[in-house]
N, C-alpha and C positions, 0 to 999 in steps of 0.2 A: 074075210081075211084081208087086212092090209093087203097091196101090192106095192106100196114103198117101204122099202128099209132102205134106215141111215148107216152106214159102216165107216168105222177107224181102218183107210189100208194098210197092211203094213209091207217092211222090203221089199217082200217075196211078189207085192200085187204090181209091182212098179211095171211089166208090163200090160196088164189092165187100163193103168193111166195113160201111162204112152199111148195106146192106142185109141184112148178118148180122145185124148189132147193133139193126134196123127188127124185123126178124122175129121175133130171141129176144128181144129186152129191151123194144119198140116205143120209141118217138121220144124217152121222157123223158133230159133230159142228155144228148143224143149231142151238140147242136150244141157244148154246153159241153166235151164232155172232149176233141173233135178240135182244138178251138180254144188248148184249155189244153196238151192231153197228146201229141196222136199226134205219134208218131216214128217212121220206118220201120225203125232200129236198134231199136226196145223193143215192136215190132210182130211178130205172127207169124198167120199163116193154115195151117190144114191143107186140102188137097184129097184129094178122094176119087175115083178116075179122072178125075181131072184138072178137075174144078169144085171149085171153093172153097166150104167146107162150113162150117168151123171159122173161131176166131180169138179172140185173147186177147193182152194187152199188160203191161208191165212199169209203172208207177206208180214213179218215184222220188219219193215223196210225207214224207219224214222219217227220221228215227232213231230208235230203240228205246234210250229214257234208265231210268240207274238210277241217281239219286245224280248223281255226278262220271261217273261210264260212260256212253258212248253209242256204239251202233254203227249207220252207215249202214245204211236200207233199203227194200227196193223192197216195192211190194204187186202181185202179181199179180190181175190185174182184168180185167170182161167177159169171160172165157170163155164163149164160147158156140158153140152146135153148130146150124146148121138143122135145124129137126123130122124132115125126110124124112133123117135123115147120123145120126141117134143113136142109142146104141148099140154103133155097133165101134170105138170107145175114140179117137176124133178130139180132145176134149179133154184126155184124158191124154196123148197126144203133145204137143198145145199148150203145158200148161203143163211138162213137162218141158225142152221146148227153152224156156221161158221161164226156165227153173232155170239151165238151163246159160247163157242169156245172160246174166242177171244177174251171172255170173263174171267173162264179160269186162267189165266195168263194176267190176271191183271191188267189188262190194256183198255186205257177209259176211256178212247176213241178206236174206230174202223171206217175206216173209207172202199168207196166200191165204185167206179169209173165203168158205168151203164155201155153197153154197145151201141145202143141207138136211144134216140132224144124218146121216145115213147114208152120207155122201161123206168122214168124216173120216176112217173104216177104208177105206174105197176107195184114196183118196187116199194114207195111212198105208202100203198094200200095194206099190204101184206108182209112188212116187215120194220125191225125198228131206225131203218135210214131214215133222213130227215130232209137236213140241210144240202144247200144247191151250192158248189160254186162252180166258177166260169172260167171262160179263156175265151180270148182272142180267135179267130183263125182268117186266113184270105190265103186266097189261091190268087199266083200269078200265072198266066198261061204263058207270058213271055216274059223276061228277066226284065225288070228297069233301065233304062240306060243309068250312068254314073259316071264320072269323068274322077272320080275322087274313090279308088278301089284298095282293098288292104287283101291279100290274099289271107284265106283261113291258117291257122296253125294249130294243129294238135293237142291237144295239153294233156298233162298227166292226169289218172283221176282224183287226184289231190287238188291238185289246182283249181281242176273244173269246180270243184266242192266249197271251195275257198269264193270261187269267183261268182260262183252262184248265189252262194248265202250274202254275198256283201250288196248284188242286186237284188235282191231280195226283202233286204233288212227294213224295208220303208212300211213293210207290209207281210199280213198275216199269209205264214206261204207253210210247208210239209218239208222241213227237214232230212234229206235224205241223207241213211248212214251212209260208210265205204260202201258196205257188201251190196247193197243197193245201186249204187252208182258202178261197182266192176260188173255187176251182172248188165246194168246198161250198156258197157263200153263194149262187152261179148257182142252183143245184140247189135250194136254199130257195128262193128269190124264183121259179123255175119254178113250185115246187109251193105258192104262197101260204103259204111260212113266213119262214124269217130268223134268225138267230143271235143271242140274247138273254141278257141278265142278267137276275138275278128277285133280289131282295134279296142274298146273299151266294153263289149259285147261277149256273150257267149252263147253256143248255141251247142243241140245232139240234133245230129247228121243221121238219114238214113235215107236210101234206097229203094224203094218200092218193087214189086216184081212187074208193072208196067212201066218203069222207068223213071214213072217224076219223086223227083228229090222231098224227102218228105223232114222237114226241118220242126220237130219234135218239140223242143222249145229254145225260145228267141229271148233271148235277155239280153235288155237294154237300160243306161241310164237315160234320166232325165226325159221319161215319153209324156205328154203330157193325152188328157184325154178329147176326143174329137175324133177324127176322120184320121187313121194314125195309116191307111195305104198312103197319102200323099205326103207321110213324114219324110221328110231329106234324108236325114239321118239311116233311117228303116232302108229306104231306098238303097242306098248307098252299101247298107251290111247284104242286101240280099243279091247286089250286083255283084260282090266281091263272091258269095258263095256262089254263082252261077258261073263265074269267071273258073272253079274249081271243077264244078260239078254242071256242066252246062246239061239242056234237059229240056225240057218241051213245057214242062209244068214244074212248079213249085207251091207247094203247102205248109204256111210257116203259121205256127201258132207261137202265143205270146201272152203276158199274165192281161186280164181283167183288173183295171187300178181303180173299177166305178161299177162294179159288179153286174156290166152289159155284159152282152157277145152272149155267145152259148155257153147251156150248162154242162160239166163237163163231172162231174163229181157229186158222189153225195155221202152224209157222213153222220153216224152218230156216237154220240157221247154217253159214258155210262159213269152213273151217282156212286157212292158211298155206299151204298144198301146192293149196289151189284144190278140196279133196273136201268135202264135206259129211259131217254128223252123223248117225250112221245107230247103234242099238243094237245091241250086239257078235252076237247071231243073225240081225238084218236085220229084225226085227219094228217096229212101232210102241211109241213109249212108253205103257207102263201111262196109263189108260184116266185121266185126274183128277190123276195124279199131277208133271205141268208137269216133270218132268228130262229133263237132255240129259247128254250124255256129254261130260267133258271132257279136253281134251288139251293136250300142252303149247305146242301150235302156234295154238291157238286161243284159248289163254289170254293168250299173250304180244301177240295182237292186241285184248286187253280185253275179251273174253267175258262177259258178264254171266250169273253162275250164278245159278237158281233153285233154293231147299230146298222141296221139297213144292208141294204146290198150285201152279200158277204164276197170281201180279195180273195180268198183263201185258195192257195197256188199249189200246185204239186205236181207236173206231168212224172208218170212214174210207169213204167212198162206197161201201155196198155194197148 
C-alpha cells in the first residue's frame, strides 16, 4: 500500500494548511497570501498514511520578459513538510504535481526559489527544473559612511512596478503582476518595511525578527560588473536606507548582470506537446551555465533563449 497520497484541498481544509504553513514557515504572511492567493485548483497537500504532512501551491504571480518576449508564469511557493513527515520525499511529490498542474493552466514556464543552495541538485535529479539564475547578495555589518544621503520615500505599488520594469528593461528579469507586488507590500508593512524609491533606485524593505534590515531587492541604474560592495553609488543608496532604518546588519540583494553571485532560482519551460525541458541524458544543466534546450515546438511559442550565464531576475516572496 502506497503511504503517499496527493490531494486537491479544498475551502473547508484551509485550516490543515494554516497549520502546515504555522508550523514550517510560523505566522508571517500567511494571513496575506490565503487572502491574495489560495485556490483549491493551484493547491496541493501530500499525506502520509493518511494525515496531511505536506503542502505547496502554484503562484500565478507574472511573466518572464526579454525585450518584445514574454512568456506566462507560475512560481511554485510554500513548500513545506511538517518536521515529524521529513525526509521520505513528501515535498518532491508536491512540487512535482505542482509541475504537472501548471500544465493544465497552460503556463509554459514555473519557477521555484530552493531554500538552501543544496536543493538545486536535489531538485535538478528528480524533477523537471532546470535552469539556474542568480543574484547579488552582501551583508553589511555596519552601514557605509556617505556624506551625499537621499532619505527613502514610499511609493505606491504602481509606481514601484513602473520603476522596476524600467530597471530592468536591459535585461531578462520576471515580470511581476499588481496582485503580486500588493501581496508584497502586506508583507513589507507586516514586517516594518515598504517599498521605496531612493534617488534613481528602488528597493522592498523588510525587517527581520533579529533586527537586521533585510533589503529584498536593490535596484539600481548603470552598475556595471566587478567588485560592485566598493560602488559609490551602491554605497551611498544603502547609507541613506540606514539613515531610516539604522540596525546592526544589513542584507541587500541585487540582480546578476554576468550570471556570478549565487543561484537563486530555478525554472522550467514546457513545449507545445505539453513536456517539459529536460537535457538530452536527463541530467541537470551544467552548474552556472543558464541553457536550456531548444526545440521547434517551443520556439514557435516564443521561447526565450539564453547564451551563457543566464540574468534572469525575479525576487518574488520567498
Amino acid at each position: 500500500m502506497n503511504k503517499i497520497t496527493i490531494q486537491e484541498p479544498q475551502g473547508d481544509e484551509m485550516p490543515v494548511l494554516r497549520n502546515i504553513w504555522e508550523n514550517v514557515f510560523g505566522n508571517v504572511g500567511m494571513d496575506a497570501f490565503f487572502r491574495h492567493y489560495f485556490s483549491p485548483g493551484l493547491s496541493v497537500t501530500a499525506e502520509f498514511e493518511g494525515t496531511p504532512a505536506a503542502m505547496g501551491f502554484l503562484v500565478p504571480f507574472g511573466e518572464i520578459v526579454n525585450g518584445s518576449k514574454s512568456l506566462p508564469c507560475f512560481m511554485i511557493y510554500s513548500v513545506g513538510t511538517l518536521p515529524e513527515y521529513r525526509g521520505k520525499g513528501l515535498g518532491t511529490f508536491v512540487i512535482r504535481k505542482l509541475i504537472a498542474r501548471a500544465s493544465d493552466f497552460n503556463s509554459p514556464s514555473v519557477v521555484l526559489c530552493p531554500f538552501e543552495d543544496g536543493l538545486f541538485e536535489y531538485y535538478s535529479e528528480r524533477t523537471e527544473l532546470r535552469d539556474y539564475f542568480y543574484i547579488n547578495e552582501l551583508v553589511f555589518k555596519t552601514a557605509p559612511y556617505s556624506a551625499k544621503k537621499t532619505l527613502p520615500v514610499e511609493v505606491s505599488i504602481s509606481e514601484y512596478k513602473s520603476l522596476r520594469e524600467n530597471l530592468l528593461k536591459d535585461i531578462t528579469f520576471i515580470r511581476h503582476d499588481l496582485r503580486a507586488l500588493e501581496y508584497q507590500a502586506e508583507l513589507c508593512k507586516e514586517l516594518g518595511g515598504g517599498l521605496y524609491k531612493i534617488e534613481n533606485s528602488c528597493a522592498v524593505i523588510e525587517r527581520q525578527a533579529d533586527g537586521a534590515i533585510w533589503v529584498k531587492e536593490l535596484l539600481m541604474p548603470g552598475l556595471t560588473p566587478g567588485d560592485l560592495s566598493s560602488d559609490a553609488y551602491m554605497k551611498d543608496i544603502i547609507a541613506s536606507i540606514a539613515d531610516k532604518y539604522p540596525t546592526d546588519e544589513y542584507v541587500v540583494r541585487f540582480p546578476s548582470r554576468t550570471g556570478e553571485g549565487r543561484r537563486f532560482g530555478m525554472l522550467t519551460a514546457r513545449h507545445g506537446d505539453g513536456s517539459y525541458t529536460r537535457q538530452e541524458d536527463g541530467s541537470s544543466a551544467k552548474q552556472g551555465d543558464g541553457s536550456r534546450q531548444e526545440t521547434g515546438s517551443s520556439a514557435r511559442q516564443g521561447e526565450i533563449k539564453t547564451d551563457g550565464p543566464s540574468p534572469w531576475y525575479g525576487v518574488a516572496f520567498d
